[in-house]
C-alpha positions as protocol buffer text, in pm:
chain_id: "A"
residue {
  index: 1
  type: UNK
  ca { x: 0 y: 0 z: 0 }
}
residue {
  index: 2
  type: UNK
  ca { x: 152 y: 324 z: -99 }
}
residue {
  index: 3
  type: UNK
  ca { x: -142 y: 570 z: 37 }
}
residue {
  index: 4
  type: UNK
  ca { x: -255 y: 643 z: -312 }
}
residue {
  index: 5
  type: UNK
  ca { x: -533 y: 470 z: -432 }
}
residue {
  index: 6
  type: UNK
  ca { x: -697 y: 447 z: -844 }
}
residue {
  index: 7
  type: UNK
  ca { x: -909 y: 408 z: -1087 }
}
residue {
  index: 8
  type: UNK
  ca { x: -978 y: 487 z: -1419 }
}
residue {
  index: 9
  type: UNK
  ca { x: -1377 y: 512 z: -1485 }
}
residue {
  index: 10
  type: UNK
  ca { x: -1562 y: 633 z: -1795 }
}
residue {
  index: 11
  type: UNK
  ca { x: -1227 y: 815 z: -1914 }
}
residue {
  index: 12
  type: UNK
  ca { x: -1127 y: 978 z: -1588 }
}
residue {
  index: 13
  type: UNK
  ca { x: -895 y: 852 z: -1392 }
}
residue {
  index: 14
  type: UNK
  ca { x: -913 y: 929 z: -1017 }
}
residue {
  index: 15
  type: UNK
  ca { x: -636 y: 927 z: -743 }
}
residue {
  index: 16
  type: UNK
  ca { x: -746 y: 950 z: -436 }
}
residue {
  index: 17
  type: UNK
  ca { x: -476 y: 1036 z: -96 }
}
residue {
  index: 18
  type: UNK
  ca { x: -537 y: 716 z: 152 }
}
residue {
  index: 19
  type: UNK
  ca { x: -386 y: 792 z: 457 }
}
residue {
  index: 20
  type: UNK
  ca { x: -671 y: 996 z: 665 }
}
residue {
  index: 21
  type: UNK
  ca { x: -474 y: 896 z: 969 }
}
residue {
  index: 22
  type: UNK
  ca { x: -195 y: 1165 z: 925 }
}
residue {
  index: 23
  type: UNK
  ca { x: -431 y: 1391 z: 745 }
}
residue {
  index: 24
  type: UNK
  ca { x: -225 y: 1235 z: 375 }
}
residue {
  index: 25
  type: UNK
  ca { x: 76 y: 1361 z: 437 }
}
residue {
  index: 26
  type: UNK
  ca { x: 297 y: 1267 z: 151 }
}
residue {
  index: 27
  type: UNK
  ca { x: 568 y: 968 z: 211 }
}
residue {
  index: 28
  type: UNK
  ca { x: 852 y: 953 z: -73 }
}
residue {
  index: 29
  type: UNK
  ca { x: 662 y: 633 z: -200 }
}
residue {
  index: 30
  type: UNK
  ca { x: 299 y: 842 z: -273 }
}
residue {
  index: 31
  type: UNK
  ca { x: 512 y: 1075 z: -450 }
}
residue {
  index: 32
  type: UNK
  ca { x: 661 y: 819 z: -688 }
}
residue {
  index: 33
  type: UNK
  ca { x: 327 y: 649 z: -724 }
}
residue {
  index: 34
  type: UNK
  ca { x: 146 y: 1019 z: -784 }
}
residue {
  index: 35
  type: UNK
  ca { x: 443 y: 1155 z: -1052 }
}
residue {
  index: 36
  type: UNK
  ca { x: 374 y: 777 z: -1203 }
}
residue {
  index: 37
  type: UNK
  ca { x: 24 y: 729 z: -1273 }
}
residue {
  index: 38
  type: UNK
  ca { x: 32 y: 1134 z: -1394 }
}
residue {
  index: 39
  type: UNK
  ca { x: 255 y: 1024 z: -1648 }
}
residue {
  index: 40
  type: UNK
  ca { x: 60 y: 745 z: -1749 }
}
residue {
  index: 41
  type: UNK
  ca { x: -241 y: 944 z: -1812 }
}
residue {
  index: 42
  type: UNK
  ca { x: -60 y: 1186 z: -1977 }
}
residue {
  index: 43
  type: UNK
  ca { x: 15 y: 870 z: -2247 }
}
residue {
  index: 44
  type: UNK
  ca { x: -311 y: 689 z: -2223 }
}
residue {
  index: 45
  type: UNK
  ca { x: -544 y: 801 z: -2477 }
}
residue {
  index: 46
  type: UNK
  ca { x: -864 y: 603 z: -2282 }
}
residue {
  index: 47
  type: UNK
  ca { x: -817 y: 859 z: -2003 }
}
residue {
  index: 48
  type: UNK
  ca { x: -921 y: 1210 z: -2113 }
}
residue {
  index: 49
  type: UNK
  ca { x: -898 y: 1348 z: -1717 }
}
residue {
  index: 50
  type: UNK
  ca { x: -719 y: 1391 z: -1382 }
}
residue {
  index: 51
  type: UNK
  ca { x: -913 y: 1409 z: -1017 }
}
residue {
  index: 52
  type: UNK
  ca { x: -678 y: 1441 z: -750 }
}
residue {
  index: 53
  type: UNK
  ca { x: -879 y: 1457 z: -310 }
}
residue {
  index: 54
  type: UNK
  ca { x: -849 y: 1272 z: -24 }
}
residue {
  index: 55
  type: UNK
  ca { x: -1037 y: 1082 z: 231 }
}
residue {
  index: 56
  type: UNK
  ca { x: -1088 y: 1223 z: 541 }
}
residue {
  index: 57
  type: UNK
  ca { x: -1002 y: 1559 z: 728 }
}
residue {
  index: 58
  type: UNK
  ca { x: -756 y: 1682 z: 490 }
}
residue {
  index: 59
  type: UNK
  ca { x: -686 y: 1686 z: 158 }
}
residue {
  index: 60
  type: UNK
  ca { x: -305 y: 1683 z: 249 }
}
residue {
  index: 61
  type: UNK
  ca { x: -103 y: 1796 z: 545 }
}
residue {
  index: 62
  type: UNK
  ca { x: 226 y: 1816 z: 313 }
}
residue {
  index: 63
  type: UNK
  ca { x: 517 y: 1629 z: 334 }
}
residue {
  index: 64
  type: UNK
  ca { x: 539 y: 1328 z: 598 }
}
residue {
  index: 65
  type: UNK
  ca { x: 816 y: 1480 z: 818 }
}
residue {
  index: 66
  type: UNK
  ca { x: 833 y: 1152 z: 963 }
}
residue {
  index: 67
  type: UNK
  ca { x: 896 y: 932 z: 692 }
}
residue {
  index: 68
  type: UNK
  ca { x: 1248 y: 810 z: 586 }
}
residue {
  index: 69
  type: UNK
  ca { x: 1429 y: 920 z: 841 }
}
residue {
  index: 70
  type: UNK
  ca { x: 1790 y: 792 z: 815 }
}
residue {
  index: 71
  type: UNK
  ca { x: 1772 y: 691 z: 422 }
}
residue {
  index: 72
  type: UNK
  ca { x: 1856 y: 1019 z: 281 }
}
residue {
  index: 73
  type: UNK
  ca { x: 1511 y: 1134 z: 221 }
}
residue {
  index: 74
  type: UNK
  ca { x: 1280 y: 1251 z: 540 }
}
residue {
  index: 75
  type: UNK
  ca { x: 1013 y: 1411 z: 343 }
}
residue {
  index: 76
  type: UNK
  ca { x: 850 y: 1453 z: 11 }
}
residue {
  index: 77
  type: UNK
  ca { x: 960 y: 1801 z: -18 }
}
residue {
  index: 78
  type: UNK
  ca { x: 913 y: 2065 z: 257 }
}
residue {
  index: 79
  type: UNK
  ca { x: 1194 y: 1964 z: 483 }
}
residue {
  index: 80
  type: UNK
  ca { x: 1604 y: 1935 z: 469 }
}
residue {
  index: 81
  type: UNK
  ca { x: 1715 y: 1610 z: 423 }
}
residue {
  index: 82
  type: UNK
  ca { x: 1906 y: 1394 z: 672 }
}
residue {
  index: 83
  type: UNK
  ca { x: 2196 y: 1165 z: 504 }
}
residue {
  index: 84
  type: UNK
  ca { x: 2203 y: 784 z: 662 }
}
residue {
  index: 85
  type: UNK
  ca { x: 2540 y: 907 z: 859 }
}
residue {
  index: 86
  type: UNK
  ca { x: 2384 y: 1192 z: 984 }
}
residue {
  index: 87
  type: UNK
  ca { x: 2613 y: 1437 z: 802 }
}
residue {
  index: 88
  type: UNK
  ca { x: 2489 y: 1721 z: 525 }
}
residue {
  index: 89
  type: UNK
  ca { x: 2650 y: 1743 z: 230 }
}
residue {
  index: 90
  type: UNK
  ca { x: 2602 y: 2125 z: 49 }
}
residue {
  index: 91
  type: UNK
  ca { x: 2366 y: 2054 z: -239 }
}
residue {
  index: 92
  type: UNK
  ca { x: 2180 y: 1760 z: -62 }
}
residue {
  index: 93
  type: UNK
  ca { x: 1859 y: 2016 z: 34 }
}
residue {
  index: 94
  type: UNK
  ca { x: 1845 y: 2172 z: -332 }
}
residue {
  index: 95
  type: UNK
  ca { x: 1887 y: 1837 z: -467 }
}
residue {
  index: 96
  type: UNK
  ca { x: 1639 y: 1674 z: -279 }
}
residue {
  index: 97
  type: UNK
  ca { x: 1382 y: 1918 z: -347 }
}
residue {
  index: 98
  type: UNK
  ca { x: 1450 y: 1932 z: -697 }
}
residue {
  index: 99
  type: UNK
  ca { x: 1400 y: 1515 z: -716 }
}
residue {
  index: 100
  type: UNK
  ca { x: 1139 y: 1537 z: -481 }
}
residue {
  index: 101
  type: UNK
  ca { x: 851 y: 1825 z: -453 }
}
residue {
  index: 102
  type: UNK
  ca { x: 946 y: 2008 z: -749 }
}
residue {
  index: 103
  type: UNK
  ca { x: 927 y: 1708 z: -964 }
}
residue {
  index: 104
  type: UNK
  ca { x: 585 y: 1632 z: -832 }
}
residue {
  index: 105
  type: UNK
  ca { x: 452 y: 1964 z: -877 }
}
residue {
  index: 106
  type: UNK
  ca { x: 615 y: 1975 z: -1261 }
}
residue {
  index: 107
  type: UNK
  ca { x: 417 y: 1625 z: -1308 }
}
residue {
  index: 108
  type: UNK
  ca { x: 84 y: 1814 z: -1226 }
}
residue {
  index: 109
  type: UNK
  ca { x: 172 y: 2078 z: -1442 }
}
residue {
  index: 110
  type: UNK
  ca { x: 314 y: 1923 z: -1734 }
}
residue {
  index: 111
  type: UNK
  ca { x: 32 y: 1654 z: -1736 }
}
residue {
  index: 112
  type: UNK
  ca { x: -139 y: 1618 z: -2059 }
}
residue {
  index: 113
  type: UNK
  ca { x: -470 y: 1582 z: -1935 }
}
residue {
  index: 114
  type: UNK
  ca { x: -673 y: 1844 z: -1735 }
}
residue {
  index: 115
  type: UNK
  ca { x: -618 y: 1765 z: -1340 }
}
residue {
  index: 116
  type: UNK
  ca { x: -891 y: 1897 z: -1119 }
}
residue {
  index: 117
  type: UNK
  ca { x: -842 y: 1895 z: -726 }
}
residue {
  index: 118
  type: UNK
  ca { x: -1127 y: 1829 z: -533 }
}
residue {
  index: 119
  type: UNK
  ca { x: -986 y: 1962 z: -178 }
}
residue {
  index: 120
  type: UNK
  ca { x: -1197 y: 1785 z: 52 }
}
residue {
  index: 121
  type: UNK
  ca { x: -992 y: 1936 z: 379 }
}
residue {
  index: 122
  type: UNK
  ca { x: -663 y: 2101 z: 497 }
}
residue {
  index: 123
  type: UNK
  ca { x: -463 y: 2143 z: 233 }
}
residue {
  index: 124
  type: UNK
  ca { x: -73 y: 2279 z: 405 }
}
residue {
  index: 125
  type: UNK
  ca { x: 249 y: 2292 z: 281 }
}
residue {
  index: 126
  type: UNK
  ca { x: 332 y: 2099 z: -27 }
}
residue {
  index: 127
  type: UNK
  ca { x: -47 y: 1978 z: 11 }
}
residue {
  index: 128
  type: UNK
  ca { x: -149 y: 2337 z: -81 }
}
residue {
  index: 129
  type: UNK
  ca { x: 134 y: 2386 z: -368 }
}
residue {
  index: 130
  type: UNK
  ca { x: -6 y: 2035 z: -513 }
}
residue {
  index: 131
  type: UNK
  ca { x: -348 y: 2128 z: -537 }
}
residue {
  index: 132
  type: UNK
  ca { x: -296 y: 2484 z: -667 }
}
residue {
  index: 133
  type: UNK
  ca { x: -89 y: 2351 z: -957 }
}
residue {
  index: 134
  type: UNK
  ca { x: -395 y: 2150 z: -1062 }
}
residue {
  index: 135
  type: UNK
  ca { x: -588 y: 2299 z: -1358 }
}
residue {
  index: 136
  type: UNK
  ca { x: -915 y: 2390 z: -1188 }
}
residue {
  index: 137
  type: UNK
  ca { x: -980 y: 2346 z: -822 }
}
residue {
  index: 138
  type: UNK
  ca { x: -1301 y: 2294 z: -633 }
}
residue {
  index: 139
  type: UNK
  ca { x: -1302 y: 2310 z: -245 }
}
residue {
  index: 140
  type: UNK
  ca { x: -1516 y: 2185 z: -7 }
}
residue {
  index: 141
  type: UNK
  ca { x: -1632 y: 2443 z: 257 }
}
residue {
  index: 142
  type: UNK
  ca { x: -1455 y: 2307 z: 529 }
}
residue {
  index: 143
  type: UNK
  ca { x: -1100 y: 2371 z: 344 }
}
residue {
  index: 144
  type: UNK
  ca { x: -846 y: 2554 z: 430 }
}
residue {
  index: 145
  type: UNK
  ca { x: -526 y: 2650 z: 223 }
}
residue {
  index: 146
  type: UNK
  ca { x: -245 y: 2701 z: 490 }
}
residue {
  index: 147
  type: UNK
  ca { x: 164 y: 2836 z: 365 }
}
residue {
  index: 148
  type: UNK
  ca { x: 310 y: 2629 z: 654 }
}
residue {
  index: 149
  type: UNK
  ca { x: 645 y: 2683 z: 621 }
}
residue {
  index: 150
  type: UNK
  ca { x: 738 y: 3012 z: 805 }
}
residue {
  index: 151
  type: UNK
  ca { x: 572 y: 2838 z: 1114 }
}
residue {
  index: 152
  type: UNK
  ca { x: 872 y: 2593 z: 1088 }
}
residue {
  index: 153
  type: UNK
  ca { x: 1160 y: 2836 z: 998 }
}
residue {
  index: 154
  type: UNK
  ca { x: 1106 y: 2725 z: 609 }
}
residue {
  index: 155
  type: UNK
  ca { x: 1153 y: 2859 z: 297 }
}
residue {
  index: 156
  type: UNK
  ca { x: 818 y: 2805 z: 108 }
}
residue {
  index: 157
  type: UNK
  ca { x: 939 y: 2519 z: -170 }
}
residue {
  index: 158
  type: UNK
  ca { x: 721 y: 2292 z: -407 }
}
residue {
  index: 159
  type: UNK
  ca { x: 657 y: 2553 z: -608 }
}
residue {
  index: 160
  type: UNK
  ca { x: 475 y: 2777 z: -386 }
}
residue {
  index: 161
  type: UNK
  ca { x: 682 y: 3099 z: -485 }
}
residue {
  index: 162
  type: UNK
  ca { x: 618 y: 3061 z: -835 }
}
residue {
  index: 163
  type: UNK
  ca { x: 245 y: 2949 z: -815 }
}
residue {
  index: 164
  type: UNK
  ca { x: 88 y: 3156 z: -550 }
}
residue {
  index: 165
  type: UNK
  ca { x: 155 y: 3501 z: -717 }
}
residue {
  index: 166
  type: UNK
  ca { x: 82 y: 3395 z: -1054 }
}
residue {
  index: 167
  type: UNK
  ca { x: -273 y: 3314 z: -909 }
}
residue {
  index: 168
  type: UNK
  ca { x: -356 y: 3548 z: -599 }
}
residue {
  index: 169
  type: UNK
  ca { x: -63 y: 3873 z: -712 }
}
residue {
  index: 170
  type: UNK
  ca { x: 268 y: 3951 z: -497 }
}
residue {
  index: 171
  type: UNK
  ca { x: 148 y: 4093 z: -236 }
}
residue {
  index: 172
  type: UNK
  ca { x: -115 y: 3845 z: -175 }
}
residue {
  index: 173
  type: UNK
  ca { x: 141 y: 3571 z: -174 }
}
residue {
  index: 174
  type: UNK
  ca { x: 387 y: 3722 z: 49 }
}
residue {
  index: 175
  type: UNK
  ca { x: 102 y: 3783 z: 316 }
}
residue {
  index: 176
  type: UNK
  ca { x: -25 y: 3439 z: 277 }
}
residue {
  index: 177
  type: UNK
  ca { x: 330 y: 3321 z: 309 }
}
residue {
  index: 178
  type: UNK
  ca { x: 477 y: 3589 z: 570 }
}
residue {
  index: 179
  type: UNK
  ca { x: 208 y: 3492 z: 846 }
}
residue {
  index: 180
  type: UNK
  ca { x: 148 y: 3113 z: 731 }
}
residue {
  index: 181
  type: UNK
  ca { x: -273 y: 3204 z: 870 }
}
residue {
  index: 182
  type: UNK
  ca { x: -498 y: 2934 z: 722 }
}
residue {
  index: 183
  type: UNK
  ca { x: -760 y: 3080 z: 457 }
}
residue {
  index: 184
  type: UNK
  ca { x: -1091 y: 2910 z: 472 }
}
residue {
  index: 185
  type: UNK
  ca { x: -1243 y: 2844 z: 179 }
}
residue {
  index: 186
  type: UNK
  ca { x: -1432 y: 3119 z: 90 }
}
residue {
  index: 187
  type: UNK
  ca { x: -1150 y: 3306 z: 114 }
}
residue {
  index: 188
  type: UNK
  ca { x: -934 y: 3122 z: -84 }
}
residue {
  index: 189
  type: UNK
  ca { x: -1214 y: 3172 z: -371 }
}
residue {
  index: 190
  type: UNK
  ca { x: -1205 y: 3563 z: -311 }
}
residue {
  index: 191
  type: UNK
  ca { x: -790 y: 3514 z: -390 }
}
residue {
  index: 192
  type: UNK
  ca { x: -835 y: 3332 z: -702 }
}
residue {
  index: 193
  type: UNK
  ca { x: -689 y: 3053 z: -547 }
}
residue {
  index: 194
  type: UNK
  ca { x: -1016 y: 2814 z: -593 }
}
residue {
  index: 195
  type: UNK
  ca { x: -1277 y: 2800 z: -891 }
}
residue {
  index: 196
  type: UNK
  ca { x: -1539 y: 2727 z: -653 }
}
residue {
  index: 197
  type: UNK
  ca { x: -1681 y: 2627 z: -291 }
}
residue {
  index: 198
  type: UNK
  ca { x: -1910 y: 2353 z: -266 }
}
residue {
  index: 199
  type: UNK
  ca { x: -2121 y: 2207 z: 63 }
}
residue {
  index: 200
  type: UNK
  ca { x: -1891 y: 1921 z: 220 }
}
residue {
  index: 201
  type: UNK
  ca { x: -2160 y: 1663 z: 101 }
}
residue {
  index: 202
  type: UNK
  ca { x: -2126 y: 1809 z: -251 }
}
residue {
  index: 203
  type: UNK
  ca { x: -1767 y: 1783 z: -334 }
}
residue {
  index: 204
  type: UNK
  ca { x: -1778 y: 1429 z: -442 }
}
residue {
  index: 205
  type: UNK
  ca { x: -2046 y: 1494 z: -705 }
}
residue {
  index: 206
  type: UNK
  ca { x: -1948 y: 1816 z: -822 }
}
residue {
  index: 207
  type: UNK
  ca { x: -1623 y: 1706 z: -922 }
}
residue {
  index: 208
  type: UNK
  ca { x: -1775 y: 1408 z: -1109 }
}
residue {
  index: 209
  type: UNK
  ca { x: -1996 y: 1640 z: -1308 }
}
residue {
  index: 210
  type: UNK
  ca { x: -1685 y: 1840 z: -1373 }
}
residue {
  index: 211
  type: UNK
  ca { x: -1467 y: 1580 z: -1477 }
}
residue {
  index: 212
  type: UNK
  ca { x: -1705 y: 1430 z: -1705 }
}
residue {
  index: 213
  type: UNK
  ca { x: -1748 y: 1737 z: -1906 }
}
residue {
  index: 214
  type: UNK
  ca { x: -1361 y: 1773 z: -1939 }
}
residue {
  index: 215
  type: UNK
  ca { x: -1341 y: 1422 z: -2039 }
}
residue {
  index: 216
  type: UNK
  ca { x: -1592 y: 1485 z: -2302 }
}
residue {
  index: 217
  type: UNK
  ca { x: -1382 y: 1741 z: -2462 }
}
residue {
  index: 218
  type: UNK
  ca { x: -1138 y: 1821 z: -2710 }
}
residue {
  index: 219
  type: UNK
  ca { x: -871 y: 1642 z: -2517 }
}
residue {
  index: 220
  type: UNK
  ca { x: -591 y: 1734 z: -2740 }
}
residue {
  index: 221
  type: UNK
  ca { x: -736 y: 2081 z: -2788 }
}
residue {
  index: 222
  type: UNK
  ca { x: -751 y: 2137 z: -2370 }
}
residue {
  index: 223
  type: UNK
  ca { x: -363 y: 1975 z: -2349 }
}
residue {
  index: 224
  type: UNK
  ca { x: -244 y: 2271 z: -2608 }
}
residue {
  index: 225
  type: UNK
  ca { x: -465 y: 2535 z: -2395 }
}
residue {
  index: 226
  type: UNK
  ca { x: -294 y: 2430 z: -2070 }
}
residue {
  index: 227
  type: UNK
  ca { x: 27 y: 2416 z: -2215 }
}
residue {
  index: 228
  type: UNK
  ca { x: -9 y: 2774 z: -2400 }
}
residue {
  index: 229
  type: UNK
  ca { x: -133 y: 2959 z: -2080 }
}
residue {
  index: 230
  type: UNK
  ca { x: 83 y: 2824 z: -1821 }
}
residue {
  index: 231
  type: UNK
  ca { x: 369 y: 2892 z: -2094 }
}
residue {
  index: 232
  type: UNK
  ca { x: 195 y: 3264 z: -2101 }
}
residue {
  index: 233
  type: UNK
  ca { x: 306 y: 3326 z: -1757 }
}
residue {
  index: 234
  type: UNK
  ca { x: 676 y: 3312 z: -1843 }
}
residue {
  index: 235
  type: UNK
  ca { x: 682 y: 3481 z: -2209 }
}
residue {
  index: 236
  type: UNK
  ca { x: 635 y: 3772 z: -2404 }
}
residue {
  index: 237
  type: UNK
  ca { x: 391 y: 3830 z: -2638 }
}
residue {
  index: 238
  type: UNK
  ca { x: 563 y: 3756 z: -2923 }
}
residue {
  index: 239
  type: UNK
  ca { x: 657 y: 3399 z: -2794 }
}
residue {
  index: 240
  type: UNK
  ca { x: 286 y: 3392 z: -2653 }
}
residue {
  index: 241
  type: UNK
  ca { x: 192 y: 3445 z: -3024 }
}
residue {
  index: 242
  type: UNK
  ca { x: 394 y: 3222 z: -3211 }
}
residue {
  index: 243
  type: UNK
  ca { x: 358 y: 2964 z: -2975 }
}
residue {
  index: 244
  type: UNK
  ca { x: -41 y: 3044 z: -3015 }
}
residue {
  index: 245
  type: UNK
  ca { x: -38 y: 3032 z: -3398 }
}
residue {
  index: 246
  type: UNK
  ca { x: 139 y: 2672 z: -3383 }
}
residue {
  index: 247
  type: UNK
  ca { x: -52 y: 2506 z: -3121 }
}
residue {
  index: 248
  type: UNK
  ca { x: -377 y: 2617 z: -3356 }
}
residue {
  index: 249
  type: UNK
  ca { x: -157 y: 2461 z: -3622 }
}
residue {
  index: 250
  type: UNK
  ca { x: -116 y: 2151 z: -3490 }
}
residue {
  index: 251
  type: UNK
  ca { x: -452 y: 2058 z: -3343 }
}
residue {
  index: 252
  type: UNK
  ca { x: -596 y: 2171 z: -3716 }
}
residue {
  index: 253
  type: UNK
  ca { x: -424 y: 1825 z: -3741 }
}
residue {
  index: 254
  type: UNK
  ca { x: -666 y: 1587 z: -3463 }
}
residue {
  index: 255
  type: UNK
  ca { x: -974 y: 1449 z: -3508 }
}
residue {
  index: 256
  type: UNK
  ca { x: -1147 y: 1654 z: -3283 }
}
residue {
  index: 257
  type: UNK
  ca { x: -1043 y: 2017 z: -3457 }
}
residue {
  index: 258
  type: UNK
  ca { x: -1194 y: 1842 z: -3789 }
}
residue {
  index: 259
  type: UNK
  ca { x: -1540 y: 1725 z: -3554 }
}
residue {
  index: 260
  type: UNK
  ca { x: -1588 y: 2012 z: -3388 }
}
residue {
  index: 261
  type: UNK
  ca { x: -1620 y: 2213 z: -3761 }
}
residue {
  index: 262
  type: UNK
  ca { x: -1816 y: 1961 z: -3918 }
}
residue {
  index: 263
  type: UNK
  ca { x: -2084 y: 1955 z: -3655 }
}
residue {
  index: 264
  type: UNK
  ca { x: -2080 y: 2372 z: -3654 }
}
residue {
  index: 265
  type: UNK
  ca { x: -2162 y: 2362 z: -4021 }
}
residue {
  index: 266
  type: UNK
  ca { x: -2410 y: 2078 z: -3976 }
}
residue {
  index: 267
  type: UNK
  ca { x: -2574 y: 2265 z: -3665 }
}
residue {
  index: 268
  type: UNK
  ca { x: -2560 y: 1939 z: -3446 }
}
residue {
  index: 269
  type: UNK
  ca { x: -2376 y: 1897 z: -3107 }
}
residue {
  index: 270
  type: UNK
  ca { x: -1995 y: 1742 z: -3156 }
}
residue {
  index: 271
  type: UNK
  ca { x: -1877 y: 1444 z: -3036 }
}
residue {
  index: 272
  type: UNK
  ca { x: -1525 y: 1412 z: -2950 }
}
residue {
  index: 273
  type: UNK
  ca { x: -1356 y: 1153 z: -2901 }
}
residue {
  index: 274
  type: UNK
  ca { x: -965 y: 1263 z: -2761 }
}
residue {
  index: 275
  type: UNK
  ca { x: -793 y: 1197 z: -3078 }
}
């Protein structure tokens, strides 16, 4: 058991966080499993969307502080790392982090497919950064985001310094991360942080209903909209163009593009199929 658990139904494929115990808290071998079924869906062209939640109280607490202590690795990504002999080596921290959280966040960001967190609780540390690099994000009234890390003497890491003021603005971010306060919900939504709140009870089926309609998209057409505005962030516009123009270019090229014309000009509905 690695605390991850999936399936892949009606062309979404859910992973859900399995340890309610320690509120999920991410243990090196969650992180592998996460970064390896992101990858697969990412190649699979049966599944068409990402859900990422929890069971429980929290969505996820962060990195397991606890686990792998002695082997090199203590944490998924939000703490230093302790060799087996008990000595640090400079460039063990960056290089950890960089194997480690970073990679995890790049595998939600550079996944193929749409991935939609359904944040059914706490969601601290690395557990925020994880569900604010997902595509769209639906929370649950009784979440809360919290930047956990100056409460420990941290830098904020997994990507929380490049994702947080790309969605909430500078200043935003550095209060959010200056005084580590949790942010309910609603909040959160105000930020830009969330899409939308939902009733506890409501979560569940609310990101169904979303996932189904991404799944019944344009799947290649959503994978070169991702990529284009999250590229967006860190170009000009003349690289935001060109990379625009080509993306059009290529999808002109799927299935889909070809579908979604043909059923304009016969006034019907399209059907896509991914391809």
């Amino acid at each position: 058991m690695t605390g991850v658990r999936h399936e892949v139904c009606d062309g979404v494929s859910y992973l859900t966080l399995d340890r309610p115990e320690a509120l999920n808290a991410l243990t090196p071998d969650m992180r592998e499993r996460l970064i390896g079924l992101l990858e697969r869906a990412s190649a699979d062209p049966a599944v068409r969307a990402v859900v990422l939640t929890g069971t429980g109280r929290g969505f996820c607490a962060g990195a397991d502080l606890r686990g792998g202590a002695g082997t090199g690795e203590r944490a998924a990504g939000d703490a230093a790392p302790v060799p087996g002999d008990g000595a640090r080596v400079a460039g063990d921290v960056a290089r950890v982090l960089r194997l480690g959280a970073q990679r995890l966040i790049a595998a939600v960001l550079d996944c193929e497919k749409p991935v939609l967190a359904a944040v059914n609780g706490t969601a601290a540390g690395l557990g925020a950064h994880l569900a604010l690099a997902c595509d769209l994000v639906l929370a649950a009234e009784s979440a809360r985001f919290i930047e956990v890390f100056v409460r420990r003497g941290l830098v904020p890491d997994g990507g929380g310094a490049y994702l947080l003021p790309r969605l909430a603005g500078p200043h935003r971010a550095k209060e959010l991360m200056f005084f580590g306060d949790a942010v309910e919900a609603e909040r959160a939504e105000r930020l830009g942080l969330v899409n939308l709140v939902v009733p506890d009870a409501e979560l569940t089926a609310t990101a169904r209903a979303w996932a189904a309609r991404l799944a019944s998209a344009p799947t290649r057409a959503l994978a070169l909209t991702k990529q284009l505005v999250n590229a967006s962030l860190d170009t000009g516009r003349a690289a935001a163009f060109a990379a625009e123009s080509w993306a059009q270019e290529i999808n002109m090229t799927t299935r889909d593009a070809q579908e979604g014309l043909r059923a304009f000009t016969e006034r019907r509905a399209p059907h896509f199929d991914g391809r």
